[in-house]
N, C-alpha and C positions, 0 to 999 in steps of 0.2 A: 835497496829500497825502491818500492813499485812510485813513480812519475804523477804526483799528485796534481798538478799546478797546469795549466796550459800553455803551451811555446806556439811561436810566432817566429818565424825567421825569414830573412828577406837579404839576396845576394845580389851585389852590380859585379856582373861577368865582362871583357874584352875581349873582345875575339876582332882578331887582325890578321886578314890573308888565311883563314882557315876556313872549312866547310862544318860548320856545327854538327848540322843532323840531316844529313842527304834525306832528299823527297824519292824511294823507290819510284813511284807514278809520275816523276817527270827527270829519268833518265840521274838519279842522284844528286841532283843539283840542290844546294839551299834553301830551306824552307821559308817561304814568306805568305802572308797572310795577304786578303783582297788590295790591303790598304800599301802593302809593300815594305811593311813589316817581320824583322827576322823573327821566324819560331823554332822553338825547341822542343819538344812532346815530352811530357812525362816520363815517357817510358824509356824515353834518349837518358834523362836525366836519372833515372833508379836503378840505370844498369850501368851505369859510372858509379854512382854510391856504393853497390855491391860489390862491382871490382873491388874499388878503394877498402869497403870494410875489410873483405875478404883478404888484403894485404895486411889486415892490421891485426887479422884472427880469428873472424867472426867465422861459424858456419854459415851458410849462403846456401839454400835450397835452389833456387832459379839459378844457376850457374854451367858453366860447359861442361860436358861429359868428361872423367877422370881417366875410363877405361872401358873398353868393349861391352856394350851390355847396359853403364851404365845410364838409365832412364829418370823422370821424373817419378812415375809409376813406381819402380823399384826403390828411389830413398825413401816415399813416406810409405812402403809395406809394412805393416806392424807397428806402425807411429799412431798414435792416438791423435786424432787430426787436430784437436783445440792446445789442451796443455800439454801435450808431449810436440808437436810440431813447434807451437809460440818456443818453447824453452831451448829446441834445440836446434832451431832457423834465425838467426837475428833477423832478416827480409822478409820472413812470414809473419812473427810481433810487429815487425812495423809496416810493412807497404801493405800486407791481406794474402790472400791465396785463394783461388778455386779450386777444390782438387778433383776438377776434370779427369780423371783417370782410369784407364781400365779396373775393377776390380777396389776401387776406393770409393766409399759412399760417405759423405761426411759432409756439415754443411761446411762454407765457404765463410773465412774468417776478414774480419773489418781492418783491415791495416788500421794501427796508430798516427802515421804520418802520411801527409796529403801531400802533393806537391802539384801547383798549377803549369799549364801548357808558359812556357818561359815566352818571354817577347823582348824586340828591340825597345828602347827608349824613343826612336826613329827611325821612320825608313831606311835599309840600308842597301849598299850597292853592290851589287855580283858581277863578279870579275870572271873572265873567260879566259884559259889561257891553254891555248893549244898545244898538244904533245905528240910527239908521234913512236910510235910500237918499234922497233926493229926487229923484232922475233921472226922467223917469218910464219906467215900466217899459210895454211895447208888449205884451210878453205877458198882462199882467193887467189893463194899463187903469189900475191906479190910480196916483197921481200920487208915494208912496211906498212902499216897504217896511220895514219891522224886520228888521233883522239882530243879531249877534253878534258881540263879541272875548273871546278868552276868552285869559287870563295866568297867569302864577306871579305871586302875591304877593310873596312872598319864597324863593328857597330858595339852598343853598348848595350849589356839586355839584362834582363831583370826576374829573377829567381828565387818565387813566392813558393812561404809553405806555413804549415801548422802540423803540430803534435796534440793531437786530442786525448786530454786526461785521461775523458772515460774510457775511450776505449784500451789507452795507456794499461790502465789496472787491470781489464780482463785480459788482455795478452801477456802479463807479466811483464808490461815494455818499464824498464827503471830507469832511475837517474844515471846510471854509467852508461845505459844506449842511449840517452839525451847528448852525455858527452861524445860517444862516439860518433854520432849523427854529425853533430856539431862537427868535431876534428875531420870528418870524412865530407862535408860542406866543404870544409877552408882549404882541401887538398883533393877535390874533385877531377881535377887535371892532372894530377900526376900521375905519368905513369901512362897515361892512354894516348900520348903522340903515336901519328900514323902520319902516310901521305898527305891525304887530307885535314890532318889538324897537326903540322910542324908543331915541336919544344916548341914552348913558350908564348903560341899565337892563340890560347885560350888562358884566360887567367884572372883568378877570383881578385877582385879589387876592394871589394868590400864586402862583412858579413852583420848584420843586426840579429838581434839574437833575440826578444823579449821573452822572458818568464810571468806568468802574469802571478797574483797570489792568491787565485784561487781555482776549482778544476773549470771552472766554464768558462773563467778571462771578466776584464774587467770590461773590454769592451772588443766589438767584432773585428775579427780578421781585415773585414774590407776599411774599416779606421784606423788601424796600425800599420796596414801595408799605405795607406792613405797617406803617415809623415813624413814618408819620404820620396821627394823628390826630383829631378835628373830634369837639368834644364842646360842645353846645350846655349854656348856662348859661341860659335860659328856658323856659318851656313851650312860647312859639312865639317863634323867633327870627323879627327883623325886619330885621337887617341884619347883615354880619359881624363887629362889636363885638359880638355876644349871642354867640360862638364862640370856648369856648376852645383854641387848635393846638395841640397837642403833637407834639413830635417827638422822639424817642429814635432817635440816630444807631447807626449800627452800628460795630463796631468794621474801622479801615481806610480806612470809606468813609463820608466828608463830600459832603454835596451842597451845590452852590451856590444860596444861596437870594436869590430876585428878590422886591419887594414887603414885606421883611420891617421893620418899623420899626426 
């Protein structure tokens, strides 16, 4: 059944000692904004969701190469770029696609699902912590070098999105890719530990889910992401027990909340 209704979904993230989404332009280190705020880019965030689908079964257009040869250009060859791509990409139904490609002419389809640039609750603090190489290195000769990892201490961040009906029904996006949006929301972290983001040092705390009951929403994104929240009871919070959540529901529309004790 094609996603009649408009979703709203809103995640409080932990990240402790891990590096979320390295800044290329300033040597990998933690993204923070003017104000010294942690960020996460969208694009950090939609390529963990497709991991995560892709474990659970989904086909995944945007994904790593399988085997020699294989390109972006060669999966959608002979795909009809609207209803034969939506039906047979879950990431094309919901995030959109250009198909910039050699030899594909086709317009560029409206993903279902939006996700905003993710931010801290609060400025948070980057950790420096020096390493050094033993390999030896051919270029310099010497037998080591000194490096760097650099981390979020602590911070608490916050992971805004929407499912737009209308465009829900021209992609064919249904109520079981709501769910699996959903389940691949609540387990975004697994499975993607690395150096820079140790087991366990990213982890969904909480997920709000609103359905609204009708395709356009009973009221705007920027007032449902509005009920909730995050108000630090420390001067430097350390974990999400130092965070108090409020939420003041709206009237009509209850969210279902995941993570809640």
């Amino acid at each position: 059944m094609l996603l009649e209704n408009r979703i709203d979904f809103l995640s409080l993230i932990s990240i402790s000692g891990a590096n979320p989404n390295g800044d290329p332009a300033k040597c990998g280190m933690p993204r923070v904004d003017s104000r010294g705020f942690g960020v996460i880019s969208p694009v950090c965030i939609r390529r963990k969701l497709r991991d995560r689908l892709a474990e659970m079964g989904e086909e995944i257009l945007v994904s790593p190469p399988v085997a020699p040869g294989d390109d972006l250009s060669g999966r959608v060859a002979g795909v009809d770029c609207r209803s034969g791509a939506c039906a047979k990409w879950f990431d094309v139904r919901a995030f959109g696609q250009v198909f910039a490609f050699p030899g594909v002419h086709c317009p560029g389809i409206k993903g279902a699902v939006t996700i905003q640039p993710v931010y801290s609750a609060d400025p948070v603090s980057i950790a420096d912590m020096r390493i050094t190489r033993c390999i030896r290195n051919n270029d310099t000769g010497r037998g080591s070098v000194m490096g760097s990892l650099h981390f979020v201490e602590y911070g608490l961040y916050v992971l805004k999105g929407s499912v737009n009906a209308y465009a829900a029904m021209k992609n064919g996006f249904t109520e079981e890719d709501a769910l699996k949006l959903r389940e691949a929301l609540l387990h975004i972290f697994d499975n993607d530990s690395s150096a820079a983001r140790p087991a366990g040092s990213m982890e969904v705390e909480r997920l709000y889910w609103w359905r609204h009951r009708s395709t356009a929403g009973e009221y705007s994104p920027g007032r449902v992401f509005g009920t909730v929240r995050c108000e630090a009871e420390c001067d430097k919070p350390s974990c999400f027990g130092d965070y108090r959540i409020v939420h003041a529901p709206l009237a009509g529309l209850e969210p279902e909340i995941f993570g809640e004790q």
